[in-house]
C-alpha positions as CSV (number, residue, x, y, z in Angstrom):
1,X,133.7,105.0,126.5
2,X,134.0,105.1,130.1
3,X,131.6,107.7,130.8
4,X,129.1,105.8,129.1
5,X,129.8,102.6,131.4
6,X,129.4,105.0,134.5
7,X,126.1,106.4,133.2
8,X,124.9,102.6,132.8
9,X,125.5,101.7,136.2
10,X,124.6,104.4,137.6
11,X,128.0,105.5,138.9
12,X,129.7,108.4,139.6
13,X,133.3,109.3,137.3
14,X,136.3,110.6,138.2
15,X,138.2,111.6,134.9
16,X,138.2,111.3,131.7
17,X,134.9,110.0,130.0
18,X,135.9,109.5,126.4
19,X,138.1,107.1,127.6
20,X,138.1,103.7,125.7
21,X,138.7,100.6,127.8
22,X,138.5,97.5,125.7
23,X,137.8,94.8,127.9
24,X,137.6,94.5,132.1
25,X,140.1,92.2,133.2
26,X,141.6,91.3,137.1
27,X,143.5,94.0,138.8
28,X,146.4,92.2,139.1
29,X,146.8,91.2,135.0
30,X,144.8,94.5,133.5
31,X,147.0,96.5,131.1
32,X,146.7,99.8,129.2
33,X,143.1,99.6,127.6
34,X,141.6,97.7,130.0
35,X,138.9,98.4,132.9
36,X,139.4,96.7,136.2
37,X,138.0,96.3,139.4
38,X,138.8,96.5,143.4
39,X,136.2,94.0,144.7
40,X,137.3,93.6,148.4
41,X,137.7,96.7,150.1
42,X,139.2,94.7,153.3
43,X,142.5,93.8,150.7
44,X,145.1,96.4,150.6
45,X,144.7,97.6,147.3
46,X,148.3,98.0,145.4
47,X,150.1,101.1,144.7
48,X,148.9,103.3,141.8
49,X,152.6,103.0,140.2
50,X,151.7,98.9,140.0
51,X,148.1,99.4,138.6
52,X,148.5,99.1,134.5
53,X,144.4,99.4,134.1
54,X,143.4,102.0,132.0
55,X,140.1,102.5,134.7
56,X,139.4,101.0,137.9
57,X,135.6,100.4,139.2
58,X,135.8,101.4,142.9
59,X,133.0,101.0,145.9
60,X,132.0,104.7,146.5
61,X,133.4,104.4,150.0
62,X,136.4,102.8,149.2
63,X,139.4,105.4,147.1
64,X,142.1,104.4,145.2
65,X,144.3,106.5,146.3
66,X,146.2,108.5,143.6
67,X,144.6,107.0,140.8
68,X,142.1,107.8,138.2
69,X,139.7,107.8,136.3
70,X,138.1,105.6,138.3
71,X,134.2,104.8,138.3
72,X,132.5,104.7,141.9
73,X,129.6,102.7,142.6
């Protein structure tokens, strides 16, 4: 569950933590049931619409606008 990932790395969550994600795959190919990741905060990171992850892990200072759960490190 996600809340347990947060808890592991010592994260802060925004949403739901008896969320199941299956598997972390690339932003860009993550689907429903999958966690992903924005890695560089320098990229433009896509519109929430265009995200299909079920969770994103985010760098504390940098938001995803509009989307959650997301897990900040």
């Amino acid at each position: 569950m996600l809340g347990e990932i947060a808890e592991q790395v010592g994260a802060r969550l925004e949403g739901d933590a008896t969320l199941v994600v299956s598997s972390v795959a690339p932003l860009l190919l993550a689907e429903a049931g999958q966690l992903s990741f924005i890695a560089d905060e320098l990229k433009k990171a896509p519109e929430p619409e265009a995200i299909r992850a079920s969770a994103l892990i985010v760098a504390e200072k940098f938001a995803a606008p509009g989307f959650t759960p997301r897990v900040a490190l």
